[in-house]
C-alpha positions, 0 to 999 in steps of 0.5 A, spaced: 500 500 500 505 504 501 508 503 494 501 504 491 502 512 495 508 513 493 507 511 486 500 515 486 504 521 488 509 521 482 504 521 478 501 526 479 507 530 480 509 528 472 502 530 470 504 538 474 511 538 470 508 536 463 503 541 464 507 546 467 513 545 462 509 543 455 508 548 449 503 552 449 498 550 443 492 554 441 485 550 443 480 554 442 473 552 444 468 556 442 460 558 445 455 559 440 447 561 439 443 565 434 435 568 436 433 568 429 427 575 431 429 578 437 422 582 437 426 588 438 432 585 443 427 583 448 427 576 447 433 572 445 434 566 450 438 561 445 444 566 445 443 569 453 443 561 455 450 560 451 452 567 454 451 564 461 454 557 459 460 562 457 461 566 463 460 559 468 466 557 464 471 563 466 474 564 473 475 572 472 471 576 468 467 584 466 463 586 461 462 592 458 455 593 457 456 599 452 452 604 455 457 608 457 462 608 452 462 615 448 463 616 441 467 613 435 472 608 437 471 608 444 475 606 450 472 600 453 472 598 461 471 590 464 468 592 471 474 592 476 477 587 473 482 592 471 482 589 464 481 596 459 481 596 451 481 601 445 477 599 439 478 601 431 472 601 428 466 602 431 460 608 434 458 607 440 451 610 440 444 609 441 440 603 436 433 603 439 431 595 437 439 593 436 441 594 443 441 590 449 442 596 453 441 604 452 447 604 447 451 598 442 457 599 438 456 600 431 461 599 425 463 605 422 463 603 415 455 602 417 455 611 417 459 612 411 466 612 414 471 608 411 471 601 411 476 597 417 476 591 420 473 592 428 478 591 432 479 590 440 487 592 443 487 589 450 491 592 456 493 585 458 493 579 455 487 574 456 484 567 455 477 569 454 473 574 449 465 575 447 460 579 444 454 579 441 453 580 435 447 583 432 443 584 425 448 581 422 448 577 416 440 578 416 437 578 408 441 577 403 447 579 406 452 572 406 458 574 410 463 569 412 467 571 419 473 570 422 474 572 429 482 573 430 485 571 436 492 575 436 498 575 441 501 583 438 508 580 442 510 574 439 504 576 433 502 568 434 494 568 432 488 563 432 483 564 427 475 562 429 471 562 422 463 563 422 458 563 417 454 569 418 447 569 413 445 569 408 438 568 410 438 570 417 432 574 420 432 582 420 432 583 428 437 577 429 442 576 434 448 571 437 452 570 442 459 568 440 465 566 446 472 564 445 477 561 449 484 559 448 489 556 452 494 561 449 493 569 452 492 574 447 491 581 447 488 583 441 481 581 437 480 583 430 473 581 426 474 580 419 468 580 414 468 579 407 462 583 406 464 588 411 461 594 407 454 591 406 453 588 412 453 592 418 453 589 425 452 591 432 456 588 438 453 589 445 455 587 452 462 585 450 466 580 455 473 579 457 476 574 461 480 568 464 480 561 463 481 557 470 489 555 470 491 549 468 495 547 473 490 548 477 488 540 477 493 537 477 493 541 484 486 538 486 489 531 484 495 532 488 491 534 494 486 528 493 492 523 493 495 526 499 488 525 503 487 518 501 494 516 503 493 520 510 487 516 510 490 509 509 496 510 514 491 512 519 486 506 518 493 501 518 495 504 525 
């Protein structure tokens, strides 16, 4: 019994060291669902259920709601978690029946400015992002969409590829969360049909994944309790 223990703690101490020394690999999930009619934004429970089935899995995060951001390419605030971001491309402004709250972020390319990919620059690195994203691909409008996840320092990326449209309904919303085993710091929305089809995002969300060391941790732990128990039922 005693070589049983000791044999389990090696294991689970390996199992620490691999986790801590391996490669870093992207492995994105993703949390998608759509409400073809929102009724205005008063009604959308398939992507409000997949965003509360994305917020259960992250161990950190705030959410800008929007409502307070100000102007074009707004600075926008994750609660207190300290984690800011600046933005490219996008209104803040009021959008009555596209809009969770009072406010949303509409592409500029929507009112007549140039046509440039929406991007959020994060202050720090993280491994979860979110958003919904409303009144895309509604109508004729087909346009395919890659979400990139990019680490500006070291410039790795992971692409998350959806297919907007065509067909969806005019009043139509989704919620789409990613998370990545590796942190990245910036979140580009690149559309084929950026020009056409213009999109709103609302209630944006920034965050953390739990480590994954964390258990090998809660293994470790177990090990070591059931071998003290052991002990104390042999003695």
């Amino acid at each position: 019994m005693c070589n049983f223990w000791r044999l389990t703690l090696l294991a689970c101490g390996l199992v620490m060291f691999t986790i801590s020394t391996r490669p870093v690999v992207a492995t994105p999930t993703v949390y998608f669902d759509r409400d073809n009619s929102t009724a205005s934004m008063t009604s959308f429970p398939n992507s409000q259920a997949k965003f509360s089935q994305f917020l259960s899995s992250l161990s950190s995060y705030g959410i800008d709601n929007i409502d307070t951001a100000v102007g074009m390419n707004p600075a926008l605030v994750f609660g207190a978690t300290g984690i800011t971001a600046t933005t490219q491309g996008v209104l803040a402004q009021n959008a009555p029946g596209f809009q969770i709250g009072s406010q949303a972020l509409l592409e500029l390319d929507a009112v007549g400015f140039p046509q440039v990919d929406t991007v959020f620059t994060l202050n720090q690195y993280i491994t979860a992002f979110g958003a919904f994203v409303i009144q895309g691909g509604d109508g004729a409008n087909n346009n395919p969409t890659t979400f990139r996840l990019r680490n500006t320092a070291t410039n790795a990326f992971v692409d998350v590829p959806l297919q907007i449209g065509p067909g969806w309904g005019f009043d139509n919303a989704f919620f789409l969360g990613v998370t990545d085993t590796a942190p990245f710091n910036e979140v580009s929305i690149i559309e084929s049909t950026d020009a056409v089809d213009g999109i709103l995002l609302d209630n944006i969300v920034a965050g953390h994944v739990p480590e994954p060391g964390s258990l090998a941790l809660m293994l470790l732990g177990g090990a070591c309790a059931c071998g003290r128990y052991a002990r104390g039922r042999r003695d």
